[in-house]
C-alpha positions in Angstrom: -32.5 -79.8 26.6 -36.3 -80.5 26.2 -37.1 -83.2 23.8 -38.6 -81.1 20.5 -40.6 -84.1 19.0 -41.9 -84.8 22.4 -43.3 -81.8 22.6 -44.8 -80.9 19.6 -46.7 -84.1 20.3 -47.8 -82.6 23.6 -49.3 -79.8 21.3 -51.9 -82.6 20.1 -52.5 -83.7 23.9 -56.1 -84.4 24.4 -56.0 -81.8 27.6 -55.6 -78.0 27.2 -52.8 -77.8 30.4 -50.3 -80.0 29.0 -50.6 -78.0 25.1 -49.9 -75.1 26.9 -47.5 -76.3 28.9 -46.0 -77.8 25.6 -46.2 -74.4 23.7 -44.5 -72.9 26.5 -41.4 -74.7 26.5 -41.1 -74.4 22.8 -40.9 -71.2 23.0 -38.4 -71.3 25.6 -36.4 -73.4 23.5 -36.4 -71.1 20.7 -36.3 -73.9 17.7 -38.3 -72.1 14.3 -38.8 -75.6 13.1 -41.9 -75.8 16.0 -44.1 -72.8 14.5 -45.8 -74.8 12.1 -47.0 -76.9 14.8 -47.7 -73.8 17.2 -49.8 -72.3 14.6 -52.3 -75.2 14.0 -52.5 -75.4 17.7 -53.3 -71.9 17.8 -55.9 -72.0 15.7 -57.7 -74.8 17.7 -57.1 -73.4 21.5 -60.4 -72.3 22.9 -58.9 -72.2 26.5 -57.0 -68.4 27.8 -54.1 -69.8 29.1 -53.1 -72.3 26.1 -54.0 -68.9 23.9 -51.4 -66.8 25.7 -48.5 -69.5 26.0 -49.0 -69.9 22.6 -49.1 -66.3 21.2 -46.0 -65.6 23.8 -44.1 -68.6 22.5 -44.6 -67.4 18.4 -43.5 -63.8 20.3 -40.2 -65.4 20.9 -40.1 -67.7 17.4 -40.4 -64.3 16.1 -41.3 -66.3 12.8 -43.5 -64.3 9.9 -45.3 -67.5 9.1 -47.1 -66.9 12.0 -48.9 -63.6 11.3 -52.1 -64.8 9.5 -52.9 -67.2 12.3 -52.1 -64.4 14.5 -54.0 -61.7 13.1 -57.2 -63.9 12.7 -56.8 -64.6 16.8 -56.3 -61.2 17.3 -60.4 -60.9 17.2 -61.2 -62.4 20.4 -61.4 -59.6 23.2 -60.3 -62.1 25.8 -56.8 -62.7 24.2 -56.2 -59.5 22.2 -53.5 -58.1 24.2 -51.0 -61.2 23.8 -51.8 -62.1 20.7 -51.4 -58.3 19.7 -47.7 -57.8 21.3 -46.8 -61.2 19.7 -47.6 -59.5 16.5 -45.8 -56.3 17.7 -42.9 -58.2 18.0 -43.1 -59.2 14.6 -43.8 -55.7 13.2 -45.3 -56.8 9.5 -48.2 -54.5 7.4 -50.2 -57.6 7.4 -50.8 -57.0 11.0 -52.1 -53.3 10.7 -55.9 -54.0 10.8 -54.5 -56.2 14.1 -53.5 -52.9 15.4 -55.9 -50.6 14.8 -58.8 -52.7 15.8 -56.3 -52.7 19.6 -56.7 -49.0 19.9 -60.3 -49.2 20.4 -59.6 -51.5 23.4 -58.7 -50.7 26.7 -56.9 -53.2 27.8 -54.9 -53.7 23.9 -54.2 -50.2 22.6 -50.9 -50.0 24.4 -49.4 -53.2 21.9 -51.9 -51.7 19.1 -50.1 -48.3 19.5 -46.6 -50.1 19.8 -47.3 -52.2 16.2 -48.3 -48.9 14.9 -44.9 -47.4 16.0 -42.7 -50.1 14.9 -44.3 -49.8 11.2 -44.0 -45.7 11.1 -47.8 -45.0 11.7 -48.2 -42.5 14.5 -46.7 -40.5 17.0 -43.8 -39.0 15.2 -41.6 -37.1 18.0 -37.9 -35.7 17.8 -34.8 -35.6 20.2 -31.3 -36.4 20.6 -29.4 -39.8 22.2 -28.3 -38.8 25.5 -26.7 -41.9 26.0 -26.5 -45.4 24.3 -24.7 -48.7 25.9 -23.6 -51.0 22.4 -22.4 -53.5 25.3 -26.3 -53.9 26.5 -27.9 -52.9 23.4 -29.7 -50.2 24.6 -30.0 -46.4 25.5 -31.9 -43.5 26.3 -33.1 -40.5 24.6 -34.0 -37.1 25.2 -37.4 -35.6 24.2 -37.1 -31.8 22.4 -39.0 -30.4 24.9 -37.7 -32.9 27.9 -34.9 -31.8 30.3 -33.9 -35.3 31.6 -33.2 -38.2 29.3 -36.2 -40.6 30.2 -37.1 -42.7 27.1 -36.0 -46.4 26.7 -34.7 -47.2 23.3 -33.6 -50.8 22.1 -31.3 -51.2 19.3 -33.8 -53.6 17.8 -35.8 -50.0 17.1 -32.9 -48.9 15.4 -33.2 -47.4 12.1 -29.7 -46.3 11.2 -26.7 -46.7 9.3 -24.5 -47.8 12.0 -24.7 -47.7 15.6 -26.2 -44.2 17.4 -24.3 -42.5 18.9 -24.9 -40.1 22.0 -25.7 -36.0 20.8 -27.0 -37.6 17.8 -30.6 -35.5 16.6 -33.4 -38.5 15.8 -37.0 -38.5 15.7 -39.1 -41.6 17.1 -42.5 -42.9 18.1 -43.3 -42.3 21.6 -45.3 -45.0 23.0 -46.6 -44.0 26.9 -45.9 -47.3 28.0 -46.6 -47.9 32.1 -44.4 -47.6 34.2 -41.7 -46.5 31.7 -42.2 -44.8 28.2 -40.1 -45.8 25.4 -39.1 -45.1 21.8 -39.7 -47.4 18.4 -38.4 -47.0 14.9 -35.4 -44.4 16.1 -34.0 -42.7 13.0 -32.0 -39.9 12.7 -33.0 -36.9 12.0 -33.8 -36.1 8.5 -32.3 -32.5 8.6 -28.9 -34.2 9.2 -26.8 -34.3 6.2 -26.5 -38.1 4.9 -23.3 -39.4 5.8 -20.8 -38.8 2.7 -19.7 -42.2 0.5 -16.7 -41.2 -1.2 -17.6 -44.2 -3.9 -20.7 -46.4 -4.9 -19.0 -49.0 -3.4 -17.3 -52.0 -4.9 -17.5 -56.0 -4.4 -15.9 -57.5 -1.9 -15.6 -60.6 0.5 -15.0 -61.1 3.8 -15.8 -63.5 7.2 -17.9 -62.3 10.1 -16.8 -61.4 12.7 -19.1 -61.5 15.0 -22.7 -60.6 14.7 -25.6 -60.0 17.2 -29.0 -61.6 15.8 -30.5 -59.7 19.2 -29.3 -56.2 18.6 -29.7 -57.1 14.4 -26.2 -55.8 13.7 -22.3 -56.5 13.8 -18.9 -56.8 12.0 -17.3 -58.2 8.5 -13.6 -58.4 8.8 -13.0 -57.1 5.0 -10.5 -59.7 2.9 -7.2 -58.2 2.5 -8.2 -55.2 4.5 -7.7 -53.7 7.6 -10.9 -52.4 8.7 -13.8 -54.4 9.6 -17.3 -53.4 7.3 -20.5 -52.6 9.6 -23.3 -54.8 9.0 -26.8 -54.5 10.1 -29.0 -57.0 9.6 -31.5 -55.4 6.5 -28.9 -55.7 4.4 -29.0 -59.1 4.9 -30.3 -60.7 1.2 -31.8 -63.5 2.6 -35.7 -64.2 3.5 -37.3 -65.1 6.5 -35.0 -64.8 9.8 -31.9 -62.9 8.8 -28.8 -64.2 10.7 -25.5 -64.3 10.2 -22.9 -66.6 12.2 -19.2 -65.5 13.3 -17.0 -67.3 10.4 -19.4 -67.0 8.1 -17.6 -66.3 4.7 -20.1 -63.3 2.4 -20.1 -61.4 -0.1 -21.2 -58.2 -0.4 -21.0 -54.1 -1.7 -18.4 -52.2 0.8 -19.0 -48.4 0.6 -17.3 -46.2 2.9 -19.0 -43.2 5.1 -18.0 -40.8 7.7 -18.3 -43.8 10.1 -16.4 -46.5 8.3 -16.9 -49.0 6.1 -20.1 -50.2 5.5 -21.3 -54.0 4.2 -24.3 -53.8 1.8 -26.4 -56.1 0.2 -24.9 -59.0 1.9 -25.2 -62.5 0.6 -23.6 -65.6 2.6 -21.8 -67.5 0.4 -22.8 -71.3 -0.2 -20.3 -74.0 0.3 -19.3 -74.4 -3.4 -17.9 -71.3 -3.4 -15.9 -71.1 -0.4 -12.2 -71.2 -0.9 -10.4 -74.3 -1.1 -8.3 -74.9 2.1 -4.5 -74.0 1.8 -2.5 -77.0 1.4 -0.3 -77.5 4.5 
């Protein structure tokens, strides 16, 4: 495991190969507590490569704090693309002038067109899932007017209650990537009827049981239940990063659907009100 302190204090290296070397590794190592750091260095790097290990490593942070630092780097022709798909990554309105300025480039307006997507700007197309691996976190989808099922979805582009499921109808952004095109901000289709909730829902608690910060969704086994409650991770009430760890005890609105139960507004509960252990 790569020394964090040692490296953020590479960031500040008089040289430009060891910062981006530094910046590289923190991204690698995935810790949030380096963006800070990433950012000021960001601002500072003059040289292409410490731009791009920099960008790529806030890409992996996937960190909001870094989008006004981003945004204003996203002005330099020579390091538009990364800095653009980093802010793709993190898919926030702040970045639309970010975007749109891409499109005008040649080399940028494929990440200009994917930010666009992933906040419901252009492109709107609609099909049906062909076929969609929960195991991988994946799947593929079938264009109206397509014969073959040819466009890439990740679950991350997932805008659904629950997991989709194959044959269901969905309309997407199509983004002619090269060499494969692929699909952001998935939702299904809005002449589907909405799933039926026989209630509003009512308070309950429950522990994770296990949950998928990658794919942004998983399980709450439901106290005193026997069905687990499907959570995805915007109903999350939490800022920043929303996560949730396997035994993690929560609270939160359980409303049933055509699919099962379903975990809303969901608030981890803090240590002083956890239950006291059984006495043995």
């Amino acid at each position: 495991m790569p020394d964090i302190a040692a490296l953020l204090a590479d960031l500040k290296a008089p040289d430009a190969a060891t910062r981006g070397e530094a910046a590289f590794l923190l991204g690698e190592v995935g810790d949030r507590r380096a963006t800070v750091a990433l950012v000021e260095a960001l601002g500072a790097a003059q040289a292409l490569f410490e731009v791009i290990a920099i960008a790529r490593a806030l890409r992996k942070l996937a960190d909001k704090r870094a989008v006004p630092a981003l945004v204003a780097k996203a002005r330099d022709p020579a390091t538009q693309f990364w800095v653009v798909e980093a802010l793709a990554e993190l898919a926030c309105s702040e970045a639309l002038p970010a975007f749109r300025d891409a499109l005008a480039s040649r080399n940028a307006k494929v990440v200009g067109v994917i930010g666009l997507a992933r906040l419901g700007d252009p492109g709107l197309a609609s099909g049906t899932v062909a076929r969609f691996m929960a195991e991988r976190g994946f799947g593929f989808l079938r264009g109206a007017r397509e014969r073959r099922a040819s466009i890439f979805f990740h679950v991350r582009d997932w805008d659904g209650d629950g997991p989709p499921s194959d044959g269901q109808f969905v309309t997407f952004h199509h983004v002619d990537w090269v060499p494969k095109p692929f699909a952001a901000r998935v939702r299904p289709h809005p002449r589907q009827e909405a799933p039926a909730i026989a209630d509003p829902g009512e308070p309950r608690t429950g522990v994770v049981r296990w949950f998928d910060a990658t794919k942004g969704y998983g399980f709450v086994r439901v106290d005193g239940g026997t069905d687990d409650a499907f959570a995805h991770h915007r109903e999350i009430v939490a800022r920043g990063f929303r996560n949730l760890a396997p035994g993690d005890r929560v609270r939160f609105v359980c409303r049933r659907s055509e699919r099962g139960l379903r975990a809303c507004s969901i608030e981890p509960l803090p240590a002083a009100d956890l239950d006291p252990p059984s006495p043995t």
